[in-house]
mmCIF file as Biopython writes it, N, C-alpha, C and O atoms, coordinates in Angstrom:
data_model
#
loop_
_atom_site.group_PDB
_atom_site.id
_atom_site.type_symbol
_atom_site.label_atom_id
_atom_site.label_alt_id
_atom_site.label_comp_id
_atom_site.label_asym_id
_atom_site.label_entity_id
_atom_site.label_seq_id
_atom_site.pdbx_PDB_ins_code
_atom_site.Cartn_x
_atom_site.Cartn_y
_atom_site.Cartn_z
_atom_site.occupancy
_atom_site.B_iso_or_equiv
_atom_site.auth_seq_id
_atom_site.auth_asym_id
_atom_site.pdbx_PDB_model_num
ATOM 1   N N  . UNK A ? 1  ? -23.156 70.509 10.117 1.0 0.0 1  A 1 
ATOM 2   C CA . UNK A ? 1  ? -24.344 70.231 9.348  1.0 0.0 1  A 1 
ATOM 3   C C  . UNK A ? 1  ? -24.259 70.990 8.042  1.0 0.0 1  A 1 
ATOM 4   O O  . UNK A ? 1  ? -24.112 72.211 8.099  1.0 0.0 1  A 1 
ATOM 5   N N  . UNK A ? 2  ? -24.319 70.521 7.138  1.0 0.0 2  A 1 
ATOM 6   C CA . UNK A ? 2  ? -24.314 71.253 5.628  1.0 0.0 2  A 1 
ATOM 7   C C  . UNK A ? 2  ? -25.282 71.270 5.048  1.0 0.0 2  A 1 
ATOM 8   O O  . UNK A ? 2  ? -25.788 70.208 4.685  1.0 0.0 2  A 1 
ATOM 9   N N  . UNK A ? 3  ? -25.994 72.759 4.703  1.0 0.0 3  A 1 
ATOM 10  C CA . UNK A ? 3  ? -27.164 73.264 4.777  1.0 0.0 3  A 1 
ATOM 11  C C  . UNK A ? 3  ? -27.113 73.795 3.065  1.0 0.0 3  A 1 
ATOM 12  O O  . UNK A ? 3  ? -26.242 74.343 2.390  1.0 0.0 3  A 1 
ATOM 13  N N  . UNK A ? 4  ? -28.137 73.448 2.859  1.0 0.0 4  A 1 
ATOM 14  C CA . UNK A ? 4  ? -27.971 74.182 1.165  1.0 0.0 4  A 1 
ATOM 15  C C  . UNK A ? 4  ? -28.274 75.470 1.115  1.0 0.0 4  A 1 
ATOM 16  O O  . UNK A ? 4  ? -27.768 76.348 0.416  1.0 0.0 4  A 1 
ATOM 17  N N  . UNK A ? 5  ? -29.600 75.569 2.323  1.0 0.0 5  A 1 
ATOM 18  C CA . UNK A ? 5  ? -30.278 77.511 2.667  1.0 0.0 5  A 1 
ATOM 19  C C  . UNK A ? 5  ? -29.202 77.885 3.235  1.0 0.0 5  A 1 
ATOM 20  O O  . UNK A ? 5  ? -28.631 77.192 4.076  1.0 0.0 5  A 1 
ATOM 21  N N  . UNK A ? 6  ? -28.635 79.463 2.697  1.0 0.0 6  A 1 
ATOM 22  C CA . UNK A ? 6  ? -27.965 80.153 3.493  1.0 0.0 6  A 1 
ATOM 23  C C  . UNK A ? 6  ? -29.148 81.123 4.556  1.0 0.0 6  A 1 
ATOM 24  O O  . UNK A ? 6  ? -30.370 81.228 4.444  1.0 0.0 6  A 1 
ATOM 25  N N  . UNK A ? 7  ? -28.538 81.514 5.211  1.0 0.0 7  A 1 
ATOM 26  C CA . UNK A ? 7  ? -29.684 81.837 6.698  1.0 0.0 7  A 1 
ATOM 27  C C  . UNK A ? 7  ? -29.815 83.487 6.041  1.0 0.0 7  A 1 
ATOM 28  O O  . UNK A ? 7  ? -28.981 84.196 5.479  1.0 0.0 7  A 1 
ATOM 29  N N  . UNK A ? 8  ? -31.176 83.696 6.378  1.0 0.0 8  A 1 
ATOM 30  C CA . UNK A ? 8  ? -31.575 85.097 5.720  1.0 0.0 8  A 1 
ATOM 31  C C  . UNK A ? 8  ? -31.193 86.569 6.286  1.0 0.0 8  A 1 
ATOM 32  O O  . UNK A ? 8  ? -31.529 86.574 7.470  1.0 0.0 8  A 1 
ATOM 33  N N  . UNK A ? 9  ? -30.733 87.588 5.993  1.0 0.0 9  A 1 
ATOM 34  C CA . UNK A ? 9  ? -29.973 88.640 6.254  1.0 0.0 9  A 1 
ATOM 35  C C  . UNK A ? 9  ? -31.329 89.276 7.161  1.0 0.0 9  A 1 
ATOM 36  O O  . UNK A ? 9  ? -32.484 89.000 6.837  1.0 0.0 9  A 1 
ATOM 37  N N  . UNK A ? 10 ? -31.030 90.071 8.215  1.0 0.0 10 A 1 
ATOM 38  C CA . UNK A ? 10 ? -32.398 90.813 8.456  1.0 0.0 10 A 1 
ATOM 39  C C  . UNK A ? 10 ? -32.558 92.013 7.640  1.0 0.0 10 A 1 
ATOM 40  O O  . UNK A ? 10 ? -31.564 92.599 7.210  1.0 0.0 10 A 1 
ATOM 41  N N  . UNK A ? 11 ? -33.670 92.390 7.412  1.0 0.0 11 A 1 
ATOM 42  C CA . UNK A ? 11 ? -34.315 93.525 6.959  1.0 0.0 11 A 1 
ATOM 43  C C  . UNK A ? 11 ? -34.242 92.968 5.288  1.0 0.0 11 A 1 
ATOM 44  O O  . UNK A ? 11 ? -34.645 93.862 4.543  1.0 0.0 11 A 1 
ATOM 45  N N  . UNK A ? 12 ? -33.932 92.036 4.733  1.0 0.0 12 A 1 
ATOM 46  C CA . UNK A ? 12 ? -33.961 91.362 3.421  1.0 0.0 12 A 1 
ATOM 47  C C  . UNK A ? 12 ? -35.359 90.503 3.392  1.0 0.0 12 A 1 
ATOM 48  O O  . UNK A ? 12 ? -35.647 89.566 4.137  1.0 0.0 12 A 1 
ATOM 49  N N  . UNK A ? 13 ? -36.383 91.226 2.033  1.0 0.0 13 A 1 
ATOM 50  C CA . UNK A ? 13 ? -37.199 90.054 1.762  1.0 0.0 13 A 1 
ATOM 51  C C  . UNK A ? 13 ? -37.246 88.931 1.650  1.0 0.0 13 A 1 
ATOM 52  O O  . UNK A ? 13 ? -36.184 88.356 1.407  1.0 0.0 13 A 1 
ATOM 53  N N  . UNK A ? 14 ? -38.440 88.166 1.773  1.0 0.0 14 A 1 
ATOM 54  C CA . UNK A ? 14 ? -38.580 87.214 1.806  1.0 0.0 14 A 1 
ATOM 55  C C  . UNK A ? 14 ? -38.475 86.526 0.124  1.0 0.0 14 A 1 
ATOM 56  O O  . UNK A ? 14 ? -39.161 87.050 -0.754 1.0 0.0 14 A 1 
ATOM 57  N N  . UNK A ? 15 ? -37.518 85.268 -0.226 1.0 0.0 15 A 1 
ATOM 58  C CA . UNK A ? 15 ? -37.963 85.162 -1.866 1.0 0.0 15 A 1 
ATOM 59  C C  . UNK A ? 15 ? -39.327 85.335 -2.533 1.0 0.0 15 A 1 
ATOM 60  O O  . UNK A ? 15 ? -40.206 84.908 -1.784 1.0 0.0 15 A 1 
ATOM 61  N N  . UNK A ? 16 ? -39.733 85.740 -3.505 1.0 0.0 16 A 1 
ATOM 62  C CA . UNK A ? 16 ? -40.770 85.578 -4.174 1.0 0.0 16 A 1 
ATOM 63  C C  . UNK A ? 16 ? -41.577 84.442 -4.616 1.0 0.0 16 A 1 
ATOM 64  O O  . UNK A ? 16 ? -41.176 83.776 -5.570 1.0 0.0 16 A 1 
ATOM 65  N N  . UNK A ? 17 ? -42.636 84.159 -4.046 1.0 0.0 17 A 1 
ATOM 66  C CA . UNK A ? 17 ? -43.369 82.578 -4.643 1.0 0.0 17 A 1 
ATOM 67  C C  . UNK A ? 17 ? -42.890 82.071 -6.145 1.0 0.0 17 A 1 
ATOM 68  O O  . UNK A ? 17 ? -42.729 80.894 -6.465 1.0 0.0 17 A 1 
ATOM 69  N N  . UNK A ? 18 ? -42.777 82.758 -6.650 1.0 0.0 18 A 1 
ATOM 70  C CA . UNK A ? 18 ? -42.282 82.334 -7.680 1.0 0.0 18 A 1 
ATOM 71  C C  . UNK A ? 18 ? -40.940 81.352 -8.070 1.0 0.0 18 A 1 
ATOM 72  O O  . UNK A ? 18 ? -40.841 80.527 -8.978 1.0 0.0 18 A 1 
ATOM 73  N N  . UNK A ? 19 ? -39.924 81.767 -7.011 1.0 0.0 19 A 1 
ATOM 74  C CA . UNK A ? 19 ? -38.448 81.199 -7.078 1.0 0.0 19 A 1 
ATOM 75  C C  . UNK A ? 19 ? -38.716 80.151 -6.299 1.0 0.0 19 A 1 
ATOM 76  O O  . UNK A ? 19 ? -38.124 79.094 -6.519 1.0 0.0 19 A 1 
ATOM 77  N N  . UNK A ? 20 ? -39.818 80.269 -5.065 1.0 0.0 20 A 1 
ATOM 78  C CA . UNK A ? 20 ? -39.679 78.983 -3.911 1.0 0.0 20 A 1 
ATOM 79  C C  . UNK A ? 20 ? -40.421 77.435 -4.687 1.0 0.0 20 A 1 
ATOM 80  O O  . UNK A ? 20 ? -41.230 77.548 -5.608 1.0 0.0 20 A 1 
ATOM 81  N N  . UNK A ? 21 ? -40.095 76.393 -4.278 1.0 0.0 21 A 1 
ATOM 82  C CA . UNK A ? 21 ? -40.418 75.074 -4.478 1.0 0.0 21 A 1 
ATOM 83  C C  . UNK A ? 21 ? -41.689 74.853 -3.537 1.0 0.0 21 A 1 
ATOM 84  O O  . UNK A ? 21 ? -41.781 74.896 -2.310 1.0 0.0 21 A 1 
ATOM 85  N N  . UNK A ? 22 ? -42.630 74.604 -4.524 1.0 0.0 22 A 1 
ATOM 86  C CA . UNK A ? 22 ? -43.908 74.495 -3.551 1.0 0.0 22 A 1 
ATOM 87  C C  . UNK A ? 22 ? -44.325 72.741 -3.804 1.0 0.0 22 A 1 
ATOM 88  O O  . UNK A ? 22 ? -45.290 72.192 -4.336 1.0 0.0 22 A 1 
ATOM 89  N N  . UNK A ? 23 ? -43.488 72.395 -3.355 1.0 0.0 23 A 1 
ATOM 90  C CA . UNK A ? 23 ? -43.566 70.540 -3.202 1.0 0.0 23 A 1 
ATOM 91  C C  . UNK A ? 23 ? -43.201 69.688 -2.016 1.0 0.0 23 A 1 
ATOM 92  O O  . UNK A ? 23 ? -42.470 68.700 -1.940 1.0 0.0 23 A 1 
ATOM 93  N N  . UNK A ? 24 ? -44.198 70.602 -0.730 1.0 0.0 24 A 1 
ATOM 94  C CA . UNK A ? 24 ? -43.883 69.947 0.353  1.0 0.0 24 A 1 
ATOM 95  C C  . UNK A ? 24 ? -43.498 68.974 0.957  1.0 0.0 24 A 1 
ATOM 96  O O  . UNK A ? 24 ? -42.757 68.881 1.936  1.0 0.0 24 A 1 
ATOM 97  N N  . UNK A ? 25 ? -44.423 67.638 -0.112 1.0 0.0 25 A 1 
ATOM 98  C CA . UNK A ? 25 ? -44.117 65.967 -0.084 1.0 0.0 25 A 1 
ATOM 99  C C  . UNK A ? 25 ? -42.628 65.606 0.029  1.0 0.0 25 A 1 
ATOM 100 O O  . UNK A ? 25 ? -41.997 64.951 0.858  1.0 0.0 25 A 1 
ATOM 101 N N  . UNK A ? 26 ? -42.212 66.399 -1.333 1.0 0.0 26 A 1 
ATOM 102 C CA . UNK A ? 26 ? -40.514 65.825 -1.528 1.0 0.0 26 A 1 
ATOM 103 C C  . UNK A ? 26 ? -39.379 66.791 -1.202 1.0 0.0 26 A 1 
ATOM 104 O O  . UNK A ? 26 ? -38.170 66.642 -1.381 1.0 0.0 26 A 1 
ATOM 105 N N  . UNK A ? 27 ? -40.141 67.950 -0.615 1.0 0.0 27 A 1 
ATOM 106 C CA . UNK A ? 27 ? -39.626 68.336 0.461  1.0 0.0 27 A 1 
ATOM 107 C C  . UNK A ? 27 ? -38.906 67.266 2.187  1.0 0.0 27 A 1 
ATOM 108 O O  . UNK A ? 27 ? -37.770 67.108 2.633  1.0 0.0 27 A 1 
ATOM 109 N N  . UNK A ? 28 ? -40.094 66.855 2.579  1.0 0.0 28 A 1 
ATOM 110 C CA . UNK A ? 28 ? -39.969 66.524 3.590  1.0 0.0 28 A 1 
ATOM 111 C C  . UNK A ? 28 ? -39.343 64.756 3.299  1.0 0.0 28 A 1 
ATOM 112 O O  . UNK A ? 28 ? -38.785 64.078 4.162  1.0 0.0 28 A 1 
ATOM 113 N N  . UNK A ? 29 ? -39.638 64.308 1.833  1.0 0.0 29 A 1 
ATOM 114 C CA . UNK A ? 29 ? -39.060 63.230 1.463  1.0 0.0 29 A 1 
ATOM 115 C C  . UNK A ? 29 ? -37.124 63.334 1.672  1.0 0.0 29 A 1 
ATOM 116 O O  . UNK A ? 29 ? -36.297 62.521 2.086  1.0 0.0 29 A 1 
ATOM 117 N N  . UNK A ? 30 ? -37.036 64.577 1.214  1.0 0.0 30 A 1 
ATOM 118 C CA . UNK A ? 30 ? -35.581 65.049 0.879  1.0 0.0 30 A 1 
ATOM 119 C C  . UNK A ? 30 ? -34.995 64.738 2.490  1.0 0.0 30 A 1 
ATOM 120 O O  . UNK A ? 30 ? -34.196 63.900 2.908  1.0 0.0 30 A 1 
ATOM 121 N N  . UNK A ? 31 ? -35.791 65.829 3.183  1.0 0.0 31 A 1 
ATOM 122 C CA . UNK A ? 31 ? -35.070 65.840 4.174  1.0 0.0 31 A 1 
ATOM 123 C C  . UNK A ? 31 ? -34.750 64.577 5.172  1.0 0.0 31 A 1 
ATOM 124 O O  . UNK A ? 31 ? -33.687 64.477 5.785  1.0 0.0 31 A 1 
ATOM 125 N N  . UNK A ? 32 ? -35.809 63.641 5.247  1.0 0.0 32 A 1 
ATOM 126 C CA . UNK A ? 32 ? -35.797 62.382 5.478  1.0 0.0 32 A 1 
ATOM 127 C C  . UNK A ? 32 ? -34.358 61.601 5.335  1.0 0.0 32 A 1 
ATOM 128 O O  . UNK A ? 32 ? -33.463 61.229 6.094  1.0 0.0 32 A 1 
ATOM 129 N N  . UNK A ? 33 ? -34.693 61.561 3.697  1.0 0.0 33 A 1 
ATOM 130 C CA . UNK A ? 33 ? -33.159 60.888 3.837  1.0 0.0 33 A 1 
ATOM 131 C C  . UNK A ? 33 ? -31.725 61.456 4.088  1.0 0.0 33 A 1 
ATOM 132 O O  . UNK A ? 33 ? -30.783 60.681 4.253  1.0 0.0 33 A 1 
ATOM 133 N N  . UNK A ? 34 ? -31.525 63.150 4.121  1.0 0.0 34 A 1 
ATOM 134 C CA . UNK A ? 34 ? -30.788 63.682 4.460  1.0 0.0 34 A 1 
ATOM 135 C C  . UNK A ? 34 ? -30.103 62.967 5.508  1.0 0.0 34 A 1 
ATOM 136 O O  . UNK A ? 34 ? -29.047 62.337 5.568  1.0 0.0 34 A 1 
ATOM 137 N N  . UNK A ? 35 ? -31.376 63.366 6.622  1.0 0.0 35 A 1 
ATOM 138 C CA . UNK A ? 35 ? -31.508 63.298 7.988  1.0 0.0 35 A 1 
ATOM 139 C C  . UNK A ? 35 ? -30.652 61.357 8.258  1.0 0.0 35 A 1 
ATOM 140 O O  . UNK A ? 35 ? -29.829 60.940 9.073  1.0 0.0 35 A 1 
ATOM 141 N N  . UNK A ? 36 ? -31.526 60.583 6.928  1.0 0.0 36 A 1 
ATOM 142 C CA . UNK A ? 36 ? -31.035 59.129 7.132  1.0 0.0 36 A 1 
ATOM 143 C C  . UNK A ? 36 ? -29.693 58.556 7.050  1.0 0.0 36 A 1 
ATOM 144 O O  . UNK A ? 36 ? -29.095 57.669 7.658  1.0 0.0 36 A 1 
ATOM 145 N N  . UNK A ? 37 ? -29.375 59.496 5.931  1.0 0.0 37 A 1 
ATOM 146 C CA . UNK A ? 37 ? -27.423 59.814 5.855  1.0 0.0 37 A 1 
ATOM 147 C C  . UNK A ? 37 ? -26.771 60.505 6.726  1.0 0.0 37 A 1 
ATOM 148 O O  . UNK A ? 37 ? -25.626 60.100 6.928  1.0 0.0 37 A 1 
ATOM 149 N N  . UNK A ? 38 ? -27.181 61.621 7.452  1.0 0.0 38 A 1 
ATOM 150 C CA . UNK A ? 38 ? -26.579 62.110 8.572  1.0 0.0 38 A 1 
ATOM 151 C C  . UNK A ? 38 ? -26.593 61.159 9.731  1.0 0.0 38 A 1 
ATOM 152 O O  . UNK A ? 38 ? -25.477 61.140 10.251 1.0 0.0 38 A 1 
ATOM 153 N N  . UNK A ? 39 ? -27.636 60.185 10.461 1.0 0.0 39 A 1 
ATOM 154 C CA . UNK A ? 39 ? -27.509 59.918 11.666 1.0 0.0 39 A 1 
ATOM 155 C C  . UNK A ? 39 ? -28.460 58.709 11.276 1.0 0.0 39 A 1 
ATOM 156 O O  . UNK A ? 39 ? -29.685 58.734 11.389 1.0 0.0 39 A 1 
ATOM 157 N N  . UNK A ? 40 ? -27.562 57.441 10.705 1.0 0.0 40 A 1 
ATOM 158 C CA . UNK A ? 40 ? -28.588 56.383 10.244 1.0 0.0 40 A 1 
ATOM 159 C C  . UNK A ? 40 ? -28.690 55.177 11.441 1.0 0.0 40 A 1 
ATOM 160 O O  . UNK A ? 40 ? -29.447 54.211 11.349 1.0 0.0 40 A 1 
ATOM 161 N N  . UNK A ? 41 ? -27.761 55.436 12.596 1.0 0.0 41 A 1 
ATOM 162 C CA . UNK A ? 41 ? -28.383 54.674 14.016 1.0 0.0 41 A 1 
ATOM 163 C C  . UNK A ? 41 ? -29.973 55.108 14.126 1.0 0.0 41 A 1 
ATOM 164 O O  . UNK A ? 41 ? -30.894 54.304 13.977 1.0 0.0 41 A 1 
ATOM 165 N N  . UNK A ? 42 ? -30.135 56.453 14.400 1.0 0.0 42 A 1 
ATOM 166 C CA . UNK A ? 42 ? -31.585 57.373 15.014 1.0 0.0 42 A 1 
ATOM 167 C C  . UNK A ? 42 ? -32.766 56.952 13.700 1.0 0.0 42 A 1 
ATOM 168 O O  . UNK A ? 42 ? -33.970 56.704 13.762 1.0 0.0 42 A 1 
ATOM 169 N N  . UNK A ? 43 ? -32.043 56.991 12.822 1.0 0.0 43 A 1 
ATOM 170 C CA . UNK A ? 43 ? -32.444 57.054 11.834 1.0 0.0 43 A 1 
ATOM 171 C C  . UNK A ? 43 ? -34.026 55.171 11.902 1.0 0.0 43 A 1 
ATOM 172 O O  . UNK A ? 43 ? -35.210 54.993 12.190 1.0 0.0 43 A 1 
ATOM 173 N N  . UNK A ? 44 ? -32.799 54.335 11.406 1.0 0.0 44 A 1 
ATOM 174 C CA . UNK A ? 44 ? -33.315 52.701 12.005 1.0 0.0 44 A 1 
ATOM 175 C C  . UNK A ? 44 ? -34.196 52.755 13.109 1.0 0.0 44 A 1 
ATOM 176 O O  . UNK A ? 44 ? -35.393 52.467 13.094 1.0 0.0 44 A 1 
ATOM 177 N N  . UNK A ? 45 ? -33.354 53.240 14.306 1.0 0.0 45 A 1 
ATOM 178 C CA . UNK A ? 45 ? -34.158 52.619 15.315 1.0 0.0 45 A 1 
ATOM 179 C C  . UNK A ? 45 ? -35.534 53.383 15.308 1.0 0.0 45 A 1 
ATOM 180 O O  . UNK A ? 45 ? -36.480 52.675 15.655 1.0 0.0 45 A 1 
ATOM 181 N N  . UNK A ? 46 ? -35.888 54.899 14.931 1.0 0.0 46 A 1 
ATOM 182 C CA . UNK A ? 46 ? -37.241 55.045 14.527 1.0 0.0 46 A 1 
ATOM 183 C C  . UNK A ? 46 ? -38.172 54.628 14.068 1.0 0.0 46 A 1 
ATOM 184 O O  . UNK A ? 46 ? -39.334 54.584 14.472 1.0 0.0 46 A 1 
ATOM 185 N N  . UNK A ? 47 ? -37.398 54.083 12.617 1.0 0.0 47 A 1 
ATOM 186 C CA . UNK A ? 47 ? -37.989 53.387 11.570 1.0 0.0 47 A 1 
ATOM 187 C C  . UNK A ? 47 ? -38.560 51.848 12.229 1.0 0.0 47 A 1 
ATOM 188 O O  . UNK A ? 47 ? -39.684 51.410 11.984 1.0 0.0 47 A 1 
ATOM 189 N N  . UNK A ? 48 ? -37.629 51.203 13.034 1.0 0.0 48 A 1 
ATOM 190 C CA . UNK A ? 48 ? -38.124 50.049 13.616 1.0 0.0 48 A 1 
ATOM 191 C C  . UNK A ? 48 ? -39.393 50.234 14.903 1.0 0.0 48 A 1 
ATOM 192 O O  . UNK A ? 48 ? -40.343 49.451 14.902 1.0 0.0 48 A 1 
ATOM 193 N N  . UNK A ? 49 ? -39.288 51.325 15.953 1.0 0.0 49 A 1 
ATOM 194 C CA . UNK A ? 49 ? -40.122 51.590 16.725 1.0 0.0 49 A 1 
ATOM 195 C C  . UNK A ? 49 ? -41.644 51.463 16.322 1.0 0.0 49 A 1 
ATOM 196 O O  . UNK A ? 49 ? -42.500 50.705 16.779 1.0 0.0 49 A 1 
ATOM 197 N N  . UNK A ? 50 ? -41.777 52.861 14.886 1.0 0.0 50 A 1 
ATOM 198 C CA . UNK A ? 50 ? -42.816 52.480 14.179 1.0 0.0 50 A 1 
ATOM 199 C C  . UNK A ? 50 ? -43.264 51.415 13.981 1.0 0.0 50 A 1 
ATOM 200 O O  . UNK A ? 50 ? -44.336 51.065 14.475 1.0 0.0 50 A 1 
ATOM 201 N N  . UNK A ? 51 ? -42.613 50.734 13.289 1.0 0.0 51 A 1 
ATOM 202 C CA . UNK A ? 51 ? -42.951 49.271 13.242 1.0 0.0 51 A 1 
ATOM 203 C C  . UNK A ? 51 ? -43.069 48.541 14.186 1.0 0.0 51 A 1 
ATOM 204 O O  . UNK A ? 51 ? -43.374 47.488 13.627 1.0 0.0 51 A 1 
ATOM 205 N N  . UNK A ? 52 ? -43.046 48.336 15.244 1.0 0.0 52 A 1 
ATOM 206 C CA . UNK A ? 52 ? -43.098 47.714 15.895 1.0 0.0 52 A 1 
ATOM 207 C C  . UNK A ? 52 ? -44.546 47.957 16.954 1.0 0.0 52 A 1 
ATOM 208 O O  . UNK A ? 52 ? -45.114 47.143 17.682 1.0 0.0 52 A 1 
ATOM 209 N N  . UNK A ? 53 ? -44.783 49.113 16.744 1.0 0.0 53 A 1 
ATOM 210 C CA . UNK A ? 53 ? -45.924 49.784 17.530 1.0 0.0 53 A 1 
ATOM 211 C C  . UNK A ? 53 ? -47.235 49.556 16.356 1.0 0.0 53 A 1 
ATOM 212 O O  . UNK A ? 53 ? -48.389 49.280 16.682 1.0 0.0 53 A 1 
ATOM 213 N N  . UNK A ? 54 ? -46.870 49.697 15.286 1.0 0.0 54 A 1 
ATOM 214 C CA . UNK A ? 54 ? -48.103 49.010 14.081 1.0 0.0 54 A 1 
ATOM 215 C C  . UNK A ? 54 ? -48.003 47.829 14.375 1.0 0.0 54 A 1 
ATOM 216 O O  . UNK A ? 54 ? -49.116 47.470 14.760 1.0 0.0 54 A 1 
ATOM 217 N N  . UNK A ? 55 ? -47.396 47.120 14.410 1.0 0.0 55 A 1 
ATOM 218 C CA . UNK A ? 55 ? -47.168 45.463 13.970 1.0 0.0 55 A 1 
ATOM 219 C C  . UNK A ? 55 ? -48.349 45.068 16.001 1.0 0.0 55 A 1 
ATOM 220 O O  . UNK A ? 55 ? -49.321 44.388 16.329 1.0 0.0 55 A 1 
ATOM 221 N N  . UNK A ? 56 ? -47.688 45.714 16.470 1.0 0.0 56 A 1 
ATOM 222 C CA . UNK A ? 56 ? -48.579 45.443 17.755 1.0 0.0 56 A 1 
ATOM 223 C C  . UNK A ? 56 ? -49.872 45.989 17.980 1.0 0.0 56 A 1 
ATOM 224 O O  . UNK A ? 56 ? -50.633 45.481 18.804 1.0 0.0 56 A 1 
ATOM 225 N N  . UNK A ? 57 ? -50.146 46.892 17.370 1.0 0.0 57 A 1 
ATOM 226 C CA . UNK A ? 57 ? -51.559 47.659 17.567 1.0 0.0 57 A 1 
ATOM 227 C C  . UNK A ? 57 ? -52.169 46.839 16.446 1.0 0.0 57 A 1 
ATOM 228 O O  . UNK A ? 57 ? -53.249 46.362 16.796 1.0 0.0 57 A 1 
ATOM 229 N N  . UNK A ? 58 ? -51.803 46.517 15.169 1.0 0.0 58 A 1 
ATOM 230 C CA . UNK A ? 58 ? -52.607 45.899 13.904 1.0 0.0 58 A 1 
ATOM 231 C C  . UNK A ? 58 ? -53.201 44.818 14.555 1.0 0.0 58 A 1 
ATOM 232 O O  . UNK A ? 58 ? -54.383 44.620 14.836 1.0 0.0 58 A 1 
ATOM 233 N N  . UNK A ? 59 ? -52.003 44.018 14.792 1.0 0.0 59 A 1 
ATOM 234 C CA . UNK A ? 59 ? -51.899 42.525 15.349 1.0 0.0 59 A 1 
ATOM 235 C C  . UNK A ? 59 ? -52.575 41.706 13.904 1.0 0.0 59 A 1 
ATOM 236 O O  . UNK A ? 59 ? -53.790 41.506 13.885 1.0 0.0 59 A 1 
ATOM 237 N N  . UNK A ? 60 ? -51.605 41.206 12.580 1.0 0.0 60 A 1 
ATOM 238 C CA . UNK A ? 60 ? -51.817 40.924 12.048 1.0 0.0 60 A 1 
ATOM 239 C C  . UNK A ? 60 ? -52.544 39.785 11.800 1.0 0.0 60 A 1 
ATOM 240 O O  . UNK A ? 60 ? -53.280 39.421 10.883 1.0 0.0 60 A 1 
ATOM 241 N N  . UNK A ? 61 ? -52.001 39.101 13.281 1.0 0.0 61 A 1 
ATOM 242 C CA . UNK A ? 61 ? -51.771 37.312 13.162 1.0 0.0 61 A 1 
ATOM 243 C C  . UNK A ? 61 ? -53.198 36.796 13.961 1.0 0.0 61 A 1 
ATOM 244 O O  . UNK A ? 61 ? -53.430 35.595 14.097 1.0 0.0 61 A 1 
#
C-alpha cells in the first residue's frame, strides 16, 4: 500500500493546524478514488449495491 503519511515517531508532536489540510470533503473524495484504483472489483460492486438498494427502496417506476 503506498501511503503519502509517513507514520508518526512516538514522543513527536502532533503537526501544527496550520501545516494540516482542513478539507475533509476532498479529503475523503481523494481517498475514494485512491481506494477505486487500488481495488476497482470492491470498488464497483459497492458502488452498484448502493444502487441497487436506492433504486429499490425509491422505486422510481
Amino acid at each position: 500500500m503506498n501511503s503519502t503519511l509517513a507514520p508518526r515517531e512516538v514522543g513527536t508532536p502532533w503537526p501544527s493546524s496550520s501545516s494540516t489540510n482542513k478539507n475533509p470533503a476532498e479529503d475523503i473524495i481523494n481517498y475514494l478514488k485512491q481506494y477505486a484504483r487500488e481495488k476497482p472489483d470492491v470498488a464497483a460492486l459497492w458502488i452498484f449495491g448502493i444502487g441497487f438498494v436506492l433504486g429499490w427502496k425509491l422505486k422510481p417506476w
